[in-house]
N, C-alpha and C positions, 0 to 999 in steps of 0.2 A: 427491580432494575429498570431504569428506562431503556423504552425499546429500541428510542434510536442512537443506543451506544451502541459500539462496536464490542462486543465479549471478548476481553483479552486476559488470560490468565495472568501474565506478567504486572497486573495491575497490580497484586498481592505481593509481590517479592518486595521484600524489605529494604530492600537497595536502593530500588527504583524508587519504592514509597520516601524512602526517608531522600533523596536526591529532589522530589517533588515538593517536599515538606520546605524542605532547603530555599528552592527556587520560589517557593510561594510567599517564604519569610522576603524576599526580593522584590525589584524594582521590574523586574524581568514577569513579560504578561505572556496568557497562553497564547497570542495572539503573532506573537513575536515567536514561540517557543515552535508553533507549527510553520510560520514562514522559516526557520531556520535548516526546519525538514527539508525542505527544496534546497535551502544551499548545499547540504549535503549531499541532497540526492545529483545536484551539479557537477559536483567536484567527485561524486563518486561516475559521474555519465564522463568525466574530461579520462578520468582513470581504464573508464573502460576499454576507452580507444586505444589504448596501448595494451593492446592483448598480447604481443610478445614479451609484456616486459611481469616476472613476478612480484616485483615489487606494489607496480600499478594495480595487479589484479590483488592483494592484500589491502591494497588503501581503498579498492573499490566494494571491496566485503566490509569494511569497519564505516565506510561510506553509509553501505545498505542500512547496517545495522546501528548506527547511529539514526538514518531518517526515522527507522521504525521506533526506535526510544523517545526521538522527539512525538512522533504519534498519540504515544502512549502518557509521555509526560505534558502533555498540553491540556488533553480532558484531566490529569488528576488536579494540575494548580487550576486548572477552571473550576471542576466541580469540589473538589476537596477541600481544595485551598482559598474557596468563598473567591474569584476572580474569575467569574463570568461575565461578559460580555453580550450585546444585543449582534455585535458583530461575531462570533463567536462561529455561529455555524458556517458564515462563510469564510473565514479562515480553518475551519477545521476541514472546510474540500477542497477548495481550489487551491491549498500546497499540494495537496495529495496527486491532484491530476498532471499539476506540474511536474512534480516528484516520479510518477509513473510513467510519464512521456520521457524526459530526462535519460531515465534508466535505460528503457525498453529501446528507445531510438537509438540511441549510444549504442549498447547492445548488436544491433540488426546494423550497424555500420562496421563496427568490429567486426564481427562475420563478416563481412562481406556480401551480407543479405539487407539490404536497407528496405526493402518494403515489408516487410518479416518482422523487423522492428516495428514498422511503423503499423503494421497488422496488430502485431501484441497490444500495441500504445492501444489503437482503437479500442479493441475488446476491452481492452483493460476498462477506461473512461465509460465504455458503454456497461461495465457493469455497474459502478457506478451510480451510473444516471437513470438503468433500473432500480434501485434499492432506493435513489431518494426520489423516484417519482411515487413508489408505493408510499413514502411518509408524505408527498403532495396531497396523494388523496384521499387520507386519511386513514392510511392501514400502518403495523408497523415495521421499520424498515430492516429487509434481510440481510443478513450479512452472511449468508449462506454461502458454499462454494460449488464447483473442487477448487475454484483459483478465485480464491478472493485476497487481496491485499496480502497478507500475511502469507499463504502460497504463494505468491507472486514470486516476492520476495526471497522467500525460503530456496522457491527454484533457480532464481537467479546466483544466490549468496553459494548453492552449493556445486552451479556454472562454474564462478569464478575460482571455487576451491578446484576442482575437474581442472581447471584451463592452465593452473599455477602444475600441475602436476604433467600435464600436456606440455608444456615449455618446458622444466626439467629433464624430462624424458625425449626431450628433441621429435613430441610426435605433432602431427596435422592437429590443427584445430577443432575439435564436432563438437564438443560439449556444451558451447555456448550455444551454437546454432540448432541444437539438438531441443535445448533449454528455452528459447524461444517461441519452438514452433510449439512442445507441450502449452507455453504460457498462454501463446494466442489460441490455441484450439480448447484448452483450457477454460479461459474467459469466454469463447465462445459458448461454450457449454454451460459455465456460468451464467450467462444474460439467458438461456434456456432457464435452468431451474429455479432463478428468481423471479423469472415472469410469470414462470406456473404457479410458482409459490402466488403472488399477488394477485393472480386469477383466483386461485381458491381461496382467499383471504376477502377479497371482494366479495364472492359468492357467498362464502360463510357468515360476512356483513348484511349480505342482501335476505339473509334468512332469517338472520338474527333480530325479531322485533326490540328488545331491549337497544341494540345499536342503531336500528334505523329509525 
């Protein structure tokens, strides 16, 4: 496996695989397929702002999990489907950061928390920007958690399910807010356990006579 894929089970499912097979038989590039993750993630940050509405908070979970399918199907028509690109890695991150800001800020405005949002965005980005600084310098890169991408996400997706039941039930809003503060303290703790990772990764390099 290359190191610096992200390990996602959903690679396997048949769905997906043959939906990628699809797209790769197309005019449609992965480079396009991961910028489309951001529009999603857009339309699902306009959805979030309308936290009283159930509707909104359904279009903003088919949002979520649309961006993440686009995630997932832009490495398979790259690497599967022979449509790799030199530009490749950097569209495989910067939707992403977009994507995670989008969400997370939208998010902490709905609340009513707007620095909370923009707290999660940080962490998020700065996990991130540990996992590819360790593929900078030659280690390879974590994708470790408790809140990496895919938690993120998951926490968020099951916010908006919580919120849609909160507005049914005629009660006060927490669950987003709740969903949040986990994420950014979350990532917080994330950019901790990928850094230690990379420290002992480095060290293990620095012993190791065959790598150095």
């Amino acid at each position: 496996m290359n190191d610096n894929r992200r390990p996602i089970e959903s690679r396997s499912n048949r769905y997906v695989v043959a939906l990628a097979a699809f797209l790769a038989r197309t005019r449609v590039t992965p480079n396009q397929i991961s910028c489309a993750s951001a529009v999603f993630a857009g339309i699902g940050a306009l959805a979030l702002l309308r936290l009283d509405s159930i509707v909104s908070m359904a279009m903003a979970i088919v949002c979520i999990q649309l961006r993440l399918l686009c995630n997932v199907i832009d490495g398979l028509v790259a690497v599967e489907g022979g449509k790799k690109s030199i530009t490749g890695p950097i569209f495989n991150e910067f939707p992403d950061r977009v994507a995670d800001t989008c969400l997370l800020v939208a998010a902490g405005y709905a609340a009513n928390v707007p620095s909370l949002g923009w707290a999660a965005a940080l962490f998020a980005a700065l996990t991130a920007y540990v996992r590819v600084f360790g593929g900078a310098v030659g280690m390879p890169q974590r994708f470790i958690g408790p809140m990496a991408k895919q938690h993120r996400m998951a926490v968020l997706t099951f916010a908006c399910a919580a919120t849609m039941l909160e507005t049914w039930l005629n009660r006060g809003h927490v669950c987003l807010l709740a969903s949040l503060a986990l994420i950014a303290a979350g990532s917080a703790l994330t950019c901790v356990t990928r850094t230690r990772a990379l420290i002992h990764d480095l060290n293990g390099a620095q012993e190791d006579p065959e790598h150095a």
